[in-house]
Each structure stands twice: as C-alpha cells, then as structure tokens.
RODO-2510 file (C-alpha; in nm, 4 decimals, decimal comma):
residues 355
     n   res          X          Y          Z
     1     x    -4,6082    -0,7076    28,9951
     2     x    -4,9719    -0,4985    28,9613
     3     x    -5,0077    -0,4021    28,6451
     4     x    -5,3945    -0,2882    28,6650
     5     x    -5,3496     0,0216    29,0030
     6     x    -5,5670     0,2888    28,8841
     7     x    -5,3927     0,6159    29,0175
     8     x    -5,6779     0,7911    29,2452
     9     x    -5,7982     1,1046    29,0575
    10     x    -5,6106     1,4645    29,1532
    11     x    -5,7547     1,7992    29,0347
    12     x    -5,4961     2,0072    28,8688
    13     x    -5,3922     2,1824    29,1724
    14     x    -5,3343     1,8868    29,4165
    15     x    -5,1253     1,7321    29,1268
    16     x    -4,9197     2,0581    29,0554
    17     x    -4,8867     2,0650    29,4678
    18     x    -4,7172     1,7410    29,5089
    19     x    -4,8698     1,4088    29,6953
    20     x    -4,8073     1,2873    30,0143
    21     x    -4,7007     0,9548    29,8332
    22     x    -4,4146     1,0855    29,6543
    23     x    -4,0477     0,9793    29,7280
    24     x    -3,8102     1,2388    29,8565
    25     x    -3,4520     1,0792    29,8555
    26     x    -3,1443     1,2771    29,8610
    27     x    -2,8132     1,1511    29,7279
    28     x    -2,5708     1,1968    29,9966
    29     x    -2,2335     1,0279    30,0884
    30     x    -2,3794     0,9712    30,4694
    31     x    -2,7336     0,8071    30,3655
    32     x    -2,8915     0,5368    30,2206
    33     x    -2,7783     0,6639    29,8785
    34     x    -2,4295     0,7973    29,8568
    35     x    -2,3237     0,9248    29,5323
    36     x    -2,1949     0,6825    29,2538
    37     x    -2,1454     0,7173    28,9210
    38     x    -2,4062     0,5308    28,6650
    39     x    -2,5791     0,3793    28,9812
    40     x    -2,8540     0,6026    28,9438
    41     x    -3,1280     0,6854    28,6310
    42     x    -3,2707     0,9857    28,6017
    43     x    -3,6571     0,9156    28,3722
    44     x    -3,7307     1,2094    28,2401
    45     x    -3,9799     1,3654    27,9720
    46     x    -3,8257     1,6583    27,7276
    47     x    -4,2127     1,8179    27,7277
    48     x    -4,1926     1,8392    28,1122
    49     x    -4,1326     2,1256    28,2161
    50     x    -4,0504     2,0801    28,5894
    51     x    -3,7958     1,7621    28,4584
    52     x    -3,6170     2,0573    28,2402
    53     x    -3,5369     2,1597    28,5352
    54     x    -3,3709     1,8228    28,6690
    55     x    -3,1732     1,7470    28,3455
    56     x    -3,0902     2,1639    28,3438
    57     x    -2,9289     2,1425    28,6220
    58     x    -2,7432     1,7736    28,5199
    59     x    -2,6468     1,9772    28,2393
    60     x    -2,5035     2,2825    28,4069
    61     x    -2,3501     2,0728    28,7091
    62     x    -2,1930     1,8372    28,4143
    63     x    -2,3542     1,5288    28,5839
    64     x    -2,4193     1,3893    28,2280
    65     x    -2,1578     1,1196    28,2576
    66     x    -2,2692     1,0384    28,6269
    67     x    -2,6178     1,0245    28,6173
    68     x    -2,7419     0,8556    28,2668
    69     x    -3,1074     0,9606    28,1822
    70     x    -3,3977     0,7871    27,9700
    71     x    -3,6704     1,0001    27,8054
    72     x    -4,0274     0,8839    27,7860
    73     x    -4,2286     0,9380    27,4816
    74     x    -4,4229     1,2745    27,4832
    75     x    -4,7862     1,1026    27,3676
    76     x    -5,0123     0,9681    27,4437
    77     x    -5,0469     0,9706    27,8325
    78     x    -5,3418     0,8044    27,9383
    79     x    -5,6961     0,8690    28,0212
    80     x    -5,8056     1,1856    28,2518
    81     x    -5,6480     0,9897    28,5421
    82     x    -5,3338     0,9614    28,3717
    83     x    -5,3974     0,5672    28,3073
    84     x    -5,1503     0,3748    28,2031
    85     x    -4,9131     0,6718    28,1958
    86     x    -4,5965     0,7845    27,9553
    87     x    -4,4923     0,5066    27,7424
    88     x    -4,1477     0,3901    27,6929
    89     x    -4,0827     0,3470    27,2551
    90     x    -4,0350    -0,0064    27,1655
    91     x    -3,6719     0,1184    26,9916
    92     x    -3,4519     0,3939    26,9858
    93     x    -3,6118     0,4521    26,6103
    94     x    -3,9622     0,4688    26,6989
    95     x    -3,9617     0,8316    26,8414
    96     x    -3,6413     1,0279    26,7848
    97     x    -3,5589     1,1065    27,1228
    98     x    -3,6873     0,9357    27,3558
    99     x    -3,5536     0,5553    27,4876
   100     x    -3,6299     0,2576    27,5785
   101     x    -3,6645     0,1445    27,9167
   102     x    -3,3042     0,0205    27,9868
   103     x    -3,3442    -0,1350    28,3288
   104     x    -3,6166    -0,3520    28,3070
   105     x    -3,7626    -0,3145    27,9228
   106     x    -4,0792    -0,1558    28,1047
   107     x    -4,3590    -0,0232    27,8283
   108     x    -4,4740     0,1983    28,0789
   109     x    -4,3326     0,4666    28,3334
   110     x    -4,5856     0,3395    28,5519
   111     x    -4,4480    -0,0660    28,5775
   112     x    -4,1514     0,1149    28,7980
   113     x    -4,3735     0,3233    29,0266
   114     x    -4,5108    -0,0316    29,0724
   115     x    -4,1679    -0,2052    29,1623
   116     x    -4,0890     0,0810    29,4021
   117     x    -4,4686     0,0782    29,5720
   118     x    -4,6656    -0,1998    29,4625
   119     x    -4,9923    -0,0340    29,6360
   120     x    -4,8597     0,3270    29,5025
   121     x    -5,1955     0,5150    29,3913
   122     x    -5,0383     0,8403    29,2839
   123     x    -4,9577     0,9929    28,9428
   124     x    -4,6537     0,8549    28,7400
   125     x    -4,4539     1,1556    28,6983
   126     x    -4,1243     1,2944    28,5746
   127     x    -3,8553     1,3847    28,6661
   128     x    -3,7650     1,0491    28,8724
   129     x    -3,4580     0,9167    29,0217
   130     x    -3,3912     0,5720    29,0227
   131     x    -3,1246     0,3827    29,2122
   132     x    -3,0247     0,0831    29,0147
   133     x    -2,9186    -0,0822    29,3673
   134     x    -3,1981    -0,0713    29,5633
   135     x    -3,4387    -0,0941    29,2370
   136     x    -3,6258     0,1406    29,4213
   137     x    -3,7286     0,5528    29,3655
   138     x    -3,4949     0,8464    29,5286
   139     x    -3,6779     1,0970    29,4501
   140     x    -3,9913     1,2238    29,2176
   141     x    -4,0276     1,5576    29,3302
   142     x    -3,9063     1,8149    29,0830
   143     x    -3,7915     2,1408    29,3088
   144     x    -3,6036     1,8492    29,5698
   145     x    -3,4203     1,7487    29,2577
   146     x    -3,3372     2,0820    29,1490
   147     x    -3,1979     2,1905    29,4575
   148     x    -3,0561     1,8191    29,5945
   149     x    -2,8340     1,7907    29,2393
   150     x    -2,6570     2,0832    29,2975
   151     x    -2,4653     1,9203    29,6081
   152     x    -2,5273     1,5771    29,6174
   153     x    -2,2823     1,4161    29,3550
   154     x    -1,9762     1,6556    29,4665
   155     x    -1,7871     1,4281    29,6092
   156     x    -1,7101     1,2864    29,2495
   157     x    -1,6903     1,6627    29,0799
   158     x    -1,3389     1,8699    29,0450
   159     x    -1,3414     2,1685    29,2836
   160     x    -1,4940     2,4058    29,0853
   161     x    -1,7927     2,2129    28,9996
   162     x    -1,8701     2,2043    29,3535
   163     x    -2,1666     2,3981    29,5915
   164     x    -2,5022     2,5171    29,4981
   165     x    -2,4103     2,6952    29,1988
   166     x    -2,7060     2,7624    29,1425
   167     x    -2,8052     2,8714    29,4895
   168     x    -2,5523     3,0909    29,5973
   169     x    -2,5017     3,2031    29,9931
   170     x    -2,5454     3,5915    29,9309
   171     x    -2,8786     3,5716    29,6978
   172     x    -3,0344     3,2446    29,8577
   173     x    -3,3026     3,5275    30,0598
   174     x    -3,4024     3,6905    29,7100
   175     x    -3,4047     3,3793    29,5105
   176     x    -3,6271     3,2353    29,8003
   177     x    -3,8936     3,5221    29,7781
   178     x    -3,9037     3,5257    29,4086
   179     x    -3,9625     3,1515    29,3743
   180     x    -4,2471     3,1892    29,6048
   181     x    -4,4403     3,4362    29,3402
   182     x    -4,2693     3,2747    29,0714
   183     x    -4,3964     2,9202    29,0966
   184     x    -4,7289     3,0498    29,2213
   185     x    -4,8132     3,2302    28,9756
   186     x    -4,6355     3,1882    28,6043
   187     x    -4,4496     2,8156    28,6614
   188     x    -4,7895     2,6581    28,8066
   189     x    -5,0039     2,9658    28,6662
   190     x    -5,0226     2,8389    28,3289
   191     x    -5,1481     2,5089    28,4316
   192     x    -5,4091     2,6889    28,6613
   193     x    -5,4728     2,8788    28,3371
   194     x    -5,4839     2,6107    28,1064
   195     x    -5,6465     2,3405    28,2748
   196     x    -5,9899     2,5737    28,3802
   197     x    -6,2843     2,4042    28,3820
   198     x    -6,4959     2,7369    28,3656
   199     x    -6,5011     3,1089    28,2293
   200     x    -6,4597     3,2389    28,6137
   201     x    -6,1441     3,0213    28,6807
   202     x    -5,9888     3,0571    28,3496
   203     x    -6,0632     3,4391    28,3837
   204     x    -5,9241     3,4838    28,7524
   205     x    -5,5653     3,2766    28,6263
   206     x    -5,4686     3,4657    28,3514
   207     x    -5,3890     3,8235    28,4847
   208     x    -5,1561     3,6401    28,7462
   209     x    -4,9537     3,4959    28,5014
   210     x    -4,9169     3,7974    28,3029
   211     x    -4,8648     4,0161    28,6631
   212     x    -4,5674     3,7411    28,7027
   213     x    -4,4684     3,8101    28,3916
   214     x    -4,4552     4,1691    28,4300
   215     x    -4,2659     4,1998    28,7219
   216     x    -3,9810     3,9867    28,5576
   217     x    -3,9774     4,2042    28,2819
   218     x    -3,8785     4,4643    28,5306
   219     x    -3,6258     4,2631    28,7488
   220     x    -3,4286     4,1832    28,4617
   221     x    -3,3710     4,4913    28,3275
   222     x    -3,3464     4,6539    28,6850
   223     x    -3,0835     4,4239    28,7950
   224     x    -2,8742     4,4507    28,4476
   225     x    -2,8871     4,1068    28,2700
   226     x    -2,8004     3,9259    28,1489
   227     x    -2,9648     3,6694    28,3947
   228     x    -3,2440     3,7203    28,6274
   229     x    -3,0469     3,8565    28,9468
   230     x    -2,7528     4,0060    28,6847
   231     x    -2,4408     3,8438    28,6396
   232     x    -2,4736     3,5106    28,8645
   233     x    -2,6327     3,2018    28,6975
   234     x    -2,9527     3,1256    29,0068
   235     x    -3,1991     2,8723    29,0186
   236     x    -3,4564     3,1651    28,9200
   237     x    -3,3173     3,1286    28,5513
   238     x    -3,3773     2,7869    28,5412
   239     x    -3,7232     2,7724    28,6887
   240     x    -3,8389     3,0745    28,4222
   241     x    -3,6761     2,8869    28,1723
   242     x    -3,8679     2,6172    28,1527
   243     x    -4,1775     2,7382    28,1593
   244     x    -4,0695     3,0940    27,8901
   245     x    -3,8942     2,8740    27,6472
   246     x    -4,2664     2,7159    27,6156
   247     x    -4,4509     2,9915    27,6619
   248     x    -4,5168     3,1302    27,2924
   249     x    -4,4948     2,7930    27,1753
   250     x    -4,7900     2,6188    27,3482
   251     x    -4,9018     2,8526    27,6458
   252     x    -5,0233     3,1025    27,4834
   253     x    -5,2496     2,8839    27,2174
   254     x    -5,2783     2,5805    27,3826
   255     x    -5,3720     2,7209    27,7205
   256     x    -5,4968     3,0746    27,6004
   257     x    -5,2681     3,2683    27,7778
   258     x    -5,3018     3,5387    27,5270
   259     x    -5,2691     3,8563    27,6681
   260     x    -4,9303     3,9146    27,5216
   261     x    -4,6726     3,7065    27,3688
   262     x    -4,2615     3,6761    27,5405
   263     x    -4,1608     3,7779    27,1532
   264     x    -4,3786     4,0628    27,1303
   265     x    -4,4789     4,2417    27,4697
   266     x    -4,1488     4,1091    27,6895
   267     x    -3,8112     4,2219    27,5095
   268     x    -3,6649     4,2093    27,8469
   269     x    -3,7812     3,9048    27,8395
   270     x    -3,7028     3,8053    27,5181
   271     x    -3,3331     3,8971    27,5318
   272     x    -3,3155     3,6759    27,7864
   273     x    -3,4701     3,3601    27,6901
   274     x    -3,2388     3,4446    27,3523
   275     x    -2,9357     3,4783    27,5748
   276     x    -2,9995     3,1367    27,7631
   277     x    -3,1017     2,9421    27,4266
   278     x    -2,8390     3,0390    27,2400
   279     x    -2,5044     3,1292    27,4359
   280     x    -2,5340     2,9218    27,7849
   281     x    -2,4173     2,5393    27,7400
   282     x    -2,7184     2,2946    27,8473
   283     x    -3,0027     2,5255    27,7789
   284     x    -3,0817     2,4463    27,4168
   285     x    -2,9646     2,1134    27,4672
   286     x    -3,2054     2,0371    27,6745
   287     x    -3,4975     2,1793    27,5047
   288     x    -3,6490     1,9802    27,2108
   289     x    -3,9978     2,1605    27,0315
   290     x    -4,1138     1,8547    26,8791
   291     x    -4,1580     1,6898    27,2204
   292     x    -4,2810     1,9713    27,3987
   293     x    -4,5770     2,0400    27,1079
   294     x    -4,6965     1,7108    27,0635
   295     x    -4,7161     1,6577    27,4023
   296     x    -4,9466     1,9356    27,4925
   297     x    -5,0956     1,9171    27,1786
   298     x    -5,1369     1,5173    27,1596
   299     x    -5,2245     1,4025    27,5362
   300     x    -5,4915     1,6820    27,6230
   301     x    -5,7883     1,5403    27,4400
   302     x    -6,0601     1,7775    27,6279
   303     x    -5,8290     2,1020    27,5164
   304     x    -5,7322     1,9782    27,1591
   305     x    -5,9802     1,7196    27,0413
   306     x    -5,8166     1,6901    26,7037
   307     x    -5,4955     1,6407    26,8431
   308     x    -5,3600     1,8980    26,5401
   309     x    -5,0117     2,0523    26,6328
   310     x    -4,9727     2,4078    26,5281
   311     x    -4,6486     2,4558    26,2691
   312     x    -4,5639     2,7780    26,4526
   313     x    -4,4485     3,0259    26,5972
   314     x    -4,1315     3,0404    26,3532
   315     x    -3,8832     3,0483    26,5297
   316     x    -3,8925     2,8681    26,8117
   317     x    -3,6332     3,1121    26,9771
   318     x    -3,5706     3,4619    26,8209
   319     x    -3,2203     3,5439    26,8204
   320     x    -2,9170     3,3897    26,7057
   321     x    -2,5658     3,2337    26,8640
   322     x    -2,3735     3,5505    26,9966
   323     x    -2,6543     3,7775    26,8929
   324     x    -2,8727     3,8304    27,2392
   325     x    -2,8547     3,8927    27,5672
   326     x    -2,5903     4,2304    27,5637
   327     x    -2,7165     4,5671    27,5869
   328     x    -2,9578     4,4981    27,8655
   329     x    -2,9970     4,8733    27,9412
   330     x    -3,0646     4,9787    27,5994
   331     x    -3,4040     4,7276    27,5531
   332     x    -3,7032     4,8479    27,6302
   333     x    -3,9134     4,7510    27,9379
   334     x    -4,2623     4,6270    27,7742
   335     x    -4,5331     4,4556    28,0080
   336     x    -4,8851     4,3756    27,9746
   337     x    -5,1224     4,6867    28,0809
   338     x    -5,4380     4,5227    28,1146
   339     x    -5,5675     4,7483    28,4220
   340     x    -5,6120     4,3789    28,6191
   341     x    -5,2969     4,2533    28,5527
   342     x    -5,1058     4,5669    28,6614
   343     x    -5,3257     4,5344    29,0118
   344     x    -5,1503     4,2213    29,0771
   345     x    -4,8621     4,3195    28,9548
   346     x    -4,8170     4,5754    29,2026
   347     x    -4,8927     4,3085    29,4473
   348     x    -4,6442     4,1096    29,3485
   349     x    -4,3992     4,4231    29,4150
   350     x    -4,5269     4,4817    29,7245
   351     x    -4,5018     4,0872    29,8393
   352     x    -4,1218     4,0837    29,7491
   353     x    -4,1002     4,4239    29,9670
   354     x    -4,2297     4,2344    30,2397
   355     x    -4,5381     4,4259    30,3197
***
C-alpha cells in the first residue's frame, strides 16, 4: 500500500466543489451495495461541517445501530495540501471523542483512500462511507450522503421511519431553490470568506453571506417556525444547521465574518438554532464545541499562527431545553443593513422568485 501520494493541490473553491475523483455509491437493495446492518462505516469528523450533515441525518433516520461511525481527531491536518490528512488517536483516551481506526488500525484517514484507490490524488475528506465487504469507498460526497441516507437503509427501518423525511414530495421544488442560494452563498460562503487570500476577495464574500443570512431571517419568520419551511423537518434545517451552530463560534472570528453575530442581529435566527439544539433529538448530539474550535483554530496555521482557541462566546447555544423556538410571530425580524448586503439580498429574493 502507498503511503507517500501527495494529494495534487485544490484552491478553496475546487475543493468546496467536489473532485472528479470522488466516489459516489448509493446503498440500494438492487446494486452493488444493498443495505445491511454494521456492514458499512461511516468516518466522520465532529468539526466538519458538511459530515454533520451525514451523521444528522443517521441521527434523525435512527440509523445509529445500522451504520456504526468512527470520528477522526479534529487537529492537526496536514500541510497546505492537506498532507498526511486527519489522524486517527492511538486510544479511545487520547482525544475524548474521537476513535480509533477499527477496521484496519489506520493512523491516518488517508491509508483508506489508499486501499480504495491506490493512485487516488484527491483530498482525504469526511464524511466517508465504507463498505466493510468490498473494503472499498461508497461514497465521499457530503450532499449524495445527505440525500442517499434518507432512503437507502429502508428496507431494514419500521414503516414510519421510511421515505425522504427529510425531502418531502410537496416542498422538494422550494427546498431545491433554496439550497441553490443556500450552499452558494452562507454553507460554502464562509469558506470563500474565510479562506481569502486578498482584501478584494475577502471583501466581495462577506456581504453574500450576510445577504444569505438575511433572507433566512425572513423565511423563517414568514413561514411561521419553528423550522425553516414551518412545521415539516427539510433538509434546509439541516444544511443551515451546520454551518449556524458554528457560526458565532468560529465564523465570525476565525473567518471574520463580522458583520453581525446569529445571537445578536438574527433572533429569527437565533430562536431557531435554540429550538434545534435544544428540543429536536440528534441535533445537540451531534454537535461537540471542543472539536469544532480546535479544529479551525488548530489546523489553519496561515489564519491562526498561534494556534490559541478563543474561550468564548459563552454559551455555545443561547437558550435552554423547552425554552426556544415558540412564539415565532412575536420575535423580531433583525438582518444586517449594510447598504451592500441588502443589494444582494434582494437578489437573493428575486432568484427564489424566479426572475
């Protein structure tokens, strides 16, 4: 097995984009990999936030006894072409929660991009799905697996666990145009944000996020809460999960998108993230500070030199159990109304419109 494959060097966007070299399995009782309980491994990383979205929806399809997952560590990653890649911890002491690599006692992430691809020259990412039969990679790209786990393990699942949940018949044509806007510009837009290599692209990302921002301020409250498209649970919730629940917490430092912060400028907003943390089963489970702030804060060298990890904000979720997400009507609508972000804001609008 290589153990020395250099990944060939991405720029932010082609890496946020995808690769041509990525795996796109799809667990299905008529293909090459029919659902099975404990046959497959899902590798995930608790900082990530496109694998929160994977293990979200394990969570809220209650795959967690079917599908077993193993978390790599959150630091350090690797030089600026992600060489060698996540580490596995050498015990389950050495980094409270993450694992050790079960399968094949692997002290990299990489070593089984390697047994699937021996010439693979892409980035070793998470989420991945491993089939323990094969010994080979399903899938690695995070939106696949957000959409393909919502079906593909029904045929072990009681009734009512059944169907895209998450993607329901009726909304699938407004979830579709919101994700378009939604992953443009606030899931990816931080990273476009954060990852600038100069004032003029670091000052052209920030409004969009913020415009995103904005006009899910509005939808929430528009459409009555407590989720994003009002009483029905969508895959919208889980993709501005992810990237909210980290938003005052390392986005707005660590990538200086400071225009406003979710607990300040967004009660909408706020409510919302409050409702999810605190009252919806899988949500805060999922969601672990410690690895999501070292990890930004630890494996960025060129942001954060030092590699110091702010103590706050405190704390990590306003709200308490039973105390958020009722009374959508009577919060107020804030927003950002920096004259640049409400001009793409309104373009936003006028994209979902359809003109």
């Amino acid at each position: 097995m290589t153990t020395t494959q250099r990944p060939a060097p991405t720029t932010v966007a082609q890496h946020l984009a995808g690769t041509n070299q990525s795996w796109h399995g799809k667990i299905s009782p008529d293909g090459p990999f029919p659902p099975e309980k404990d046959r497959y491994r899902l590798y995930i990383g608790l900082f990530c936030p496109f694998a929160h979205r994977a293990n979200l929806v394990r969570h809220l399809k209650g795959l967690e006894s079917l599908i077993p997952i193993t978390v790599v560590k959150p630091y350090p990653k690797g030089d600026a072409n992600g060489w060698p890649g996540w580490p596995f911890p050498s015990s389950a002491t050495e980094y409270p929660g993450a694992d050790p690599d079960p399968l094949f006692n692997a002290k990299y992430l990489h070593e089984l991009y390697f047994k699937a691809d021996p010439d693979y020259k892409g980035r070793y990412s998470v989420p991945m799905l491993w089939d323990t039969h094969t010994n080979t990679i399903v899938n690695n790209e995070s939106a696949e697996l957000l959409r393909d786990l919502q079906t593909g393990f029904d045929a072990l699942l009681p009734a009512s666990q059944q169907g895209a949940l998450l993607y329901p018949e009726p909304l699938r044509p407004e979830i579709d145009r919101i994700t378009t806007w939604m992953q443009r510009d606030l899931n990816t837009g931080v990273y476009k944000a954060g990852f600038a290599t100069t004032q003029e692209a670091y000052d052209a990302a920030v409004p969009h996020v913020f415009a995103a921002l904005n006009v899910l301020e509005k939808l929430i409250h528009a459409n009555g809460g407590p989720y994003i498209l009002g009483a029905t649970l969508t895959e919208l919730d889980v993709r501005a999960y992810a990237t909210v629940v980290r938003f005052d917490t390392v986005y707005v430092q660590h990538f200086k998108c400071n225009l406003g912060t979710i607990r300040h400028d967004y009660p909408q907003i706020r409510n919302w993230l409050g409702n999810l943390y605190w009252n919806v089963k899988g949500f805060k489970e999922t969601t672990d500070f410690r690895h999501i702030k070292e990890n930004y804060t630890k494996s960025h060298g060129d942001i954060n030199p030092r590699g110091i990890t702010p103590m706050g904000p405190w704390p990590d979720v306003e709200g308490e159990e039973g105390g958020v997400g009722v009374g959508v009507a009577t919060v107020r609508v804030g927003g950002v109304g920096m004259e640049r972000v409400r001009e793409l804001e309104r373009e936003i609008e006028k994209e979902m419109e359809g003109l």
